[in-house]
matplotlib code that plots the C-alpha trace (Angstrom):
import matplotlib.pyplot as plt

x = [5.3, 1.9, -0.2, -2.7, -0.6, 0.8, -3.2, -3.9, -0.6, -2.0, -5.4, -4.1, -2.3, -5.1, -8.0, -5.2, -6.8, -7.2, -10.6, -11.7, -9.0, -11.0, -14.5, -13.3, -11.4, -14.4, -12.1, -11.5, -9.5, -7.0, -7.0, -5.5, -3.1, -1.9, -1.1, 0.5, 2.7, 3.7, 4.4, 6.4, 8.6, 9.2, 10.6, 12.4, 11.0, 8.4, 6.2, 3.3, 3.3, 0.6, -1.1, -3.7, -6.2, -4.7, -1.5, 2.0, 4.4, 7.6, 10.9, 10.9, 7.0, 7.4, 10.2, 7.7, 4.7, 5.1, 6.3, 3.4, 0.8, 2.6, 2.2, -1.5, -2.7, -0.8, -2.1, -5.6, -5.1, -3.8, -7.2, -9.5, -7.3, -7.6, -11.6, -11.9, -10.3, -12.1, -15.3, -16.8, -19.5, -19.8, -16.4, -15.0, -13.3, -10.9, -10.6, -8.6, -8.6, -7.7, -10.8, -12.1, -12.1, -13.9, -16.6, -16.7, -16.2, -16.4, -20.3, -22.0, -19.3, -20.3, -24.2, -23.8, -21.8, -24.0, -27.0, -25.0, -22.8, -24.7, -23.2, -19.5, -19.6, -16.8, -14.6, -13.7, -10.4, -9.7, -6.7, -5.7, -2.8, -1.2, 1.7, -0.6, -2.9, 0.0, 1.9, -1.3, -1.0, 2.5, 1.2, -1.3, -4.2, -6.3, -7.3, -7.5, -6.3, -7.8, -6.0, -2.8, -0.1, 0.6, 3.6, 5.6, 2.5, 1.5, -1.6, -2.3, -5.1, -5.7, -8.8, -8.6, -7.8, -9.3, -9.7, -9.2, -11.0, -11.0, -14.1, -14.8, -17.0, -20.9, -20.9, -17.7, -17.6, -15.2, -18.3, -19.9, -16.7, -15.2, -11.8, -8.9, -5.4, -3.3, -2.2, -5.6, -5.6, -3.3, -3.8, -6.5, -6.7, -6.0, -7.6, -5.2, -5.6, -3.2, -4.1, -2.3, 0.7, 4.5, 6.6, 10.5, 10.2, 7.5, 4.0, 2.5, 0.3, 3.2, 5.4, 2.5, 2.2, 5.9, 5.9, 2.8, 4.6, 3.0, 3.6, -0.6, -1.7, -2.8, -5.6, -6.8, -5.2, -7.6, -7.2, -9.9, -10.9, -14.8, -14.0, -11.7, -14.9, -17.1, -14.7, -14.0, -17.7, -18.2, -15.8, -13.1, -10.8, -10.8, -9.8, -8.0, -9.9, -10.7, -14.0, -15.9, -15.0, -17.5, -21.0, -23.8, -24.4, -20.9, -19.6, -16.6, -14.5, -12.0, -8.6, -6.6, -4.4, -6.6, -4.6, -5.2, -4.0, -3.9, -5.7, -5.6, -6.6, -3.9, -3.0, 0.1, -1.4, -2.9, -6.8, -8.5, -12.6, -14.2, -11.1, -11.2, -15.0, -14.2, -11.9, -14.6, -16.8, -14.1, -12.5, -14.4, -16.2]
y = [-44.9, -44.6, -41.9, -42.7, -41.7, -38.8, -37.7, -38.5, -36.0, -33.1, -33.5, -33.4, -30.1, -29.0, -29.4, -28.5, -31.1, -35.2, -35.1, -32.8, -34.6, -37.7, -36.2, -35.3, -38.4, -40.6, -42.6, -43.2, -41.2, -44.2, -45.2, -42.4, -41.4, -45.0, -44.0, -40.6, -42.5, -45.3, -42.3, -41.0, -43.9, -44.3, -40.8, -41.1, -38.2, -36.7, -34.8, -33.1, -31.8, -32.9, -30.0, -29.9, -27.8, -29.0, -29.4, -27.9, -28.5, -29.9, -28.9, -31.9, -31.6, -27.9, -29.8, -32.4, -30.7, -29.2, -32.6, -34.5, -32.0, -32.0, -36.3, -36.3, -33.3, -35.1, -38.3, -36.5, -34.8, -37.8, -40.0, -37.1, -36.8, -40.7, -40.6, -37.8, -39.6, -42.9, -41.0, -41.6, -39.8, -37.8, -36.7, -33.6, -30.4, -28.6, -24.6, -22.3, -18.8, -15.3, -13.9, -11.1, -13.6, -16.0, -13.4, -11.2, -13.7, -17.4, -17.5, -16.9, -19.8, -21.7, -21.3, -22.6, -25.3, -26.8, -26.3, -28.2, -30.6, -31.3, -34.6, -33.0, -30.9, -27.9, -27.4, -23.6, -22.9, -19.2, -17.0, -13.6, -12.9, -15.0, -16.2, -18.0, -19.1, -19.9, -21.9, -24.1, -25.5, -25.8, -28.6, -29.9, -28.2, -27.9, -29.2, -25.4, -21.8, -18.7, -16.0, -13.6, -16.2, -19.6, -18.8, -22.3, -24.0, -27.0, -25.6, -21.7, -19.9, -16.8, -15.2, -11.2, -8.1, -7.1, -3.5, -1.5, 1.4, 3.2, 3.1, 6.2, 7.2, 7.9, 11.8, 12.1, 14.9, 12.2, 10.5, 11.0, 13.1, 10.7, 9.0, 10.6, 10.7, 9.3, 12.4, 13.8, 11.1, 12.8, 13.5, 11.1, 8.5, 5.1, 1.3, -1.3, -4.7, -7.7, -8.5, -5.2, -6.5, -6.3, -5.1, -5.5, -6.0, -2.8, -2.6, -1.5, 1.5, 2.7, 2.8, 4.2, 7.1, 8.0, 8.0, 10.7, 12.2, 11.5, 9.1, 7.5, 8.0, 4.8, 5.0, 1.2, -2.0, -5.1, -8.9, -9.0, -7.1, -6.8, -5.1, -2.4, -1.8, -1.6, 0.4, 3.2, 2.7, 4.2, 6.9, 5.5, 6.5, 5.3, 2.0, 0.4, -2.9, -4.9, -3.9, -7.3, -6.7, -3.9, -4.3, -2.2, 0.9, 1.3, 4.7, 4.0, 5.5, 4.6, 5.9, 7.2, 6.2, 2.6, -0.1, -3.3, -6.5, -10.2, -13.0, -16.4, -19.8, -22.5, -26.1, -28.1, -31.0, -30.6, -29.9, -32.8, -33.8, -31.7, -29.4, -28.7, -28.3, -25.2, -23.8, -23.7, -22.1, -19.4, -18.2, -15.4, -16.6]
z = [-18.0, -19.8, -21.7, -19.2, -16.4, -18.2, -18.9, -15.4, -13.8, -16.7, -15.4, -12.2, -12.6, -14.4, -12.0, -8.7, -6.8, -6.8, -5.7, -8.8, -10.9, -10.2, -10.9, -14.0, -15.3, -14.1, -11.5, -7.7, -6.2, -4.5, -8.4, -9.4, -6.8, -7.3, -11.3, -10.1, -7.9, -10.2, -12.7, -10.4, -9.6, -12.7, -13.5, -10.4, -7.9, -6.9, -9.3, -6.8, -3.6, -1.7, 0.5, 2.2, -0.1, -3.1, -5.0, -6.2, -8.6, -7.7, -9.4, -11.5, -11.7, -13.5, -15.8, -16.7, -17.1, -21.0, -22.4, -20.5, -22.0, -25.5, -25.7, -24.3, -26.2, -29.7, -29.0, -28.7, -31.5, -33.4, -32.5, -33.6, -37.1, -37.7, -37.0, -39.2, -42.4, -41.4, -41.4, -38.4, -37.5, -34.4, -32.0, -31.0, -32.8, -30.8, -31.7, -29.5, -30.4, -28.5, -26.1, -28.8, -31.7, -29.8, -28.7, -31.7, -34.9, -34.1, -32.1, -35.7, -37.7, -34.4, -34.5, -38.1, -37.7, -35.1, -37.5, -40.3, -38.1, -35.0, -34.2, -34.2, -30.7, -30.6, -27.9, -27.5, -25.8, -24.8, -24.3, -23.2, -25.7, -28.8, -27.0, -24.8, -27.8, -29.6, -26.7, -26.2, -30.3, -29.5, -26.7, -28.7, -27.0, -30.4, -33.9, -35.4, -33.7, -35.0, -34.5, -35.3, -34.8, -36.5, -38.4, -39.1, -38.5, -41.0, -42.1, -42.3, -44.0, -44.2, -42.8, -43.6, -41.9, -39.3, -38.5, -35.6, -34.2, -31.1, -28.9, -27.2, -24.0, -24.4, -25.9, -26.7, -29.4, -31.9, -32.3, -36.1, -36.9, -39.3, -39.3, -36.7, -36.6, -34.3, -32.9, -32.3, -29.6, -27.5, -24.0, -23.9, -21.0, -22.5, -21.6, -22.4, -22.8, -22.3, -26.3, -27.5, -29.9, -29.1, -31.9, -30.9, -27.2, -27.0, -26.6, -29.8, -29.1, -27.1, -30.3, -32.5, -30.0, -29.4, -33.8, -33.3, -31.1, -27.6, -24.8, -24.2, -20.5, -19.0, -17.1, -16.8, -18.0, -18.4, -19.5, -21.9, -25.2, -23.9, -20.5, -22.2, -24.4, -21.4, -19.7, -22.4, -23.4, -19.5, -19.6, -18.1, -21.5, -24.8, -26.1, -29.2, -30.6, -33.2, -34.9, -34.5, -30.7, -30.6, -30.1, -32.0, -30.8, -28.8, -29.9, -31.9, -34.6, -37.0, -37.7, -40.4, -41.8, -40.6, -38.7, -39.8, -38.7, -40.4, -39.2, -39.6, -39.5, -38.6, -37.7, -36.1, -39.1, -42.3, -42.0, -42.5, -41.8, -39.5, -39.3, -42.9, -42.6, -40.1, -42.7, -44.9, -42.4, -41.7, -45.4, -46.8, -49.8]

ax = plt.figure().add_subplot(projection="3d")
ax.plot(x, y, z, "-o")
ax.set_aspect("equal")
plt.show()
């Protein structure tokens, strides 16, 4: 069993196809079912089920899948460190952060990196939630994460606080009226998003709510932090975001007392090269 193969299966998986599998990893597609086949004698079963439009995961493919992803995402990894420390110019960064960092805080640390580092090209991996960010470092996905997680990790810098406000619909009568409680909230329709924290096995807002004294009435519940903007934006109810998530002009408030929340910065390795270059990039001065 090689890395190859194992890269080959995750791509594989990945793409949900040979034909697009093989587009992507620059080879013929007998080449690479041939490699898939040998990996699979090797383990000793089938990994893939072969349809017709695609494929599926076999038992001992789903079994097979994290470790393979966790070798050819570290050996990635491991080729990217050793370039870095031998100095050579050019290669690839890997950052993975949650949907709202990605829009809200990284495109500005991005647009100057490329103007100071233009031979280094960045590789932006988004989630919906932190487990998922943090699951993907856990497999090797990418050099840095930014986001709310990375406890254990190697690395881990801190980044800040970043606030939270509530966006409210176009004329609302909240808007210009200063800081709110919690409780002044109530009977409001509510967007949620698939980022909102859990805190012991509950949604967050849902626990901030009952401690105010009211249960929120969901009205929508989205994926990303930008449609819950858009939607309360609209009228559709109000929503609960990060401030960098907001775009200028989008009626918003803040609450009191404010909810804040830490980010930060973190690594499965020590940052080193380009990795260390982001850091710098991404602590407040």
């Amino acid at each position: 069993m090689s890395l190859r193969q194992m890269e080959y299966f995750v791509t594989v998986v990945s793409a949900g196809s040979f034909t697009r599998a093989a587009e992507q990893l620059h080879v013929t597609q007998p080449a690479l079912s041939h490699q898939i086949k040998a990996l699979e004698r090797y383990v000793g079963g089938p990994l893939l089920e072969r349809l017709p439009r695609g494929v599926r995961l076999t038992p001992m493919g789903r079994a097979f899948l994290p470790h393979a992803e966790v070798a050819v995402g570290s050996a990635a990894q491991a080729e990217r460190a050793a370039r870095a420390a031998a100095g050579v110019l050019g290669g690839e960064l890997h950052v993975a952060a949650v949907h709202s960092v990605a829009a809200g805080l990284l495109p500005p640390v991005f647009a100057r990196w490329r103007r100071e580092r233009p031979g280094v090209e960045l590789v932006l991996h988004e989630y919906a939630r932190d487990e998922d960010l943090d699951d993907s470092m856990e497999r090797g996905v990418a050099d840095v994460a930014v986001g709310h997680g990375g406890d254990g990790a190697a690395a881990r810098v801190p980044l800040g606080d970043e606030e939270v406000v509530v966006v409210l619909p176009t004329g609302d009568p909240l808007i210009g009226a200063g800081p709110v409680t919690l409780g002044a909230l109530a009977g409001r329709d509510w967007i949620r998003c698939a980022m909102e924290p859990v805190v012991d096995g509950r949604p967050f807002i849902d626990l901030a709510c009952e401690r105010a004294g009211f249960a929120p009435r969901t009205a929508v519940r989205t994926e990303h932090t930008t449609t819950a903007v858009a939607m309360a934006a609209a009228g559709a109810g109000i929503a609960v975001v990060p401030s960098y998530a907001v775009p200028p002009g989008t009626p918003a408030t803040t609450l009191t007392p404010p909810w804040r929340r830490p980010l930060f910065a973190w690594s499965r390795t020590t940052f080193a090269g380009p990795a260390a270059a982001l850091i710098t990039l991404l602590t407040p001065p």
